[in-house]
N, C-alpha and C positions, 0 to 999 in steps of 0.2 A: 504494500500500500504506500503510495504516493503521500508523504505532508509535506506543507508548505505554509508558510505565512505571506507568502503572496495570492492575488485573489485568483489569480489566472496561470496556469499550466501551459511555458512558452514550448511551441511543436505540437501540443495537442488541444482538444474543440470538448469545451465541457457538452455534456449531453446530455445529464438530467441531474438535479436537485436534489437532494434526502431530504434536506433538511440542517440546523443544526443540530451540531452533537459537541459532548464537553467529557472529560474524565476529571476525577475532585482525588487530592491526598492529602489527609489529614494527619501529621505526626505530632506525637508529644515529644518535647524537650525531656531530657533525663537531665537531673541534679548536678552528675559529675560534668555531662557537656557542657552544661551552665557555665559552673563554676570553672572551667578552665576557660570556656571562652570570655569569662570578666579577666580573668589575670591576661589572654589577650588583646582584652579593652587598654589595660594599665599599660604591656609593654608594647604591642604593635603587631603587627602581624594578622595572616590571615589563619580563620579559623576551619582547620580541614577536618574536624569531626560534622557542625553544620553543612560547610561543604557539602559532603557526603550524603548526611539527610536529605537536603536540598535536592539533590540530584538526581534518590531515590523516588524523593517525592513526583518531581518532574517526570522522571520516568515514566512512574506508576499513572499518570494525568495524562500522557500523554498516550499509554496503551487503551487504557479503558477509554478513551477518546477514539481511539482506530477500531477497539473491539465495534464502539455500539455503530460510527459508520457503516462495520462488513453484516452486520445486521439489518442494516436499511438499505442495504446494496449497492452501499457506493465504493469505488478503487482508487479512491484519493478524498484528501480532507484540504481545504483553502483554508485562507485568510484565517488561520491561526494565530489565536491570543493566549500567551500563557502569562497568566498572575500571582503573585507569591502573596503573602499576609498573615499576619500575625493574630491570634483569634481565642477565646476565653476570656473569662473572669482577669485573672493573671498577665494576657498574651503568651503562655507560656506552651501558644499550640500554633505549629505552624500550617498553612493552606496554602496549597499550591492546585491553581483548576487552571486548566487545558481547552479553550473554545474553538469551531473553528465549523465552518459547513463542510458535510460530506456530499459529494458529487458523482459521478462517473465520467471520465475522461472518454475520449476515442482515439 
């Protein structure tokens, strides 16, 4: 399957619409990533446990997003938006969702 965050597929002729479709991943923060990522607030650096999460999360947003496309019948997804955020009582919960129309190319 074909994604893209551009609206149009250059060489090939969209031919029908699904619809939009979105994947959502929701992770909780653990305690220790916390607390080492404040000591890499204090000294600088990037934080490659979040990182990771992040990435995870993206991931997961981004399949469940192709999954429910190939359910609707489409072989490619456009104009994808992926969004990250911070979410709970705390913010202590991150959200990463995946938007984007499924189509079928020719």
């Amino acid at each position: 399957m074909l994604i893209t965050t551009t609206p149009t597929v250059e060489g090939h002729r969209i031919t029908a619409y699904h619809g939009i479709v979105s994947g959502e991943a929701i992770l909780g923060a653990n305690f220790f990533r916390d607390w080492f990522a404040s000591i890499r607030d204090i000294v600088g650096g990037r934080s490659g446990s979040y990182e990771k999460v992040l990435g995870r999360a993206r991931d997961t947003a981004l399949r469940e997003m192709e999954e429910e496309a190939q359910r609707l019948g489409g072989n490619a997804v456009v104009g994808i938006d992926i969004d990250y955020g911070a979410i709970g009582a705390t913010e202590s919960m991150m959200m990463v969702t995946a938007t984007g129309t499924a189509v079928t190319i020719g």
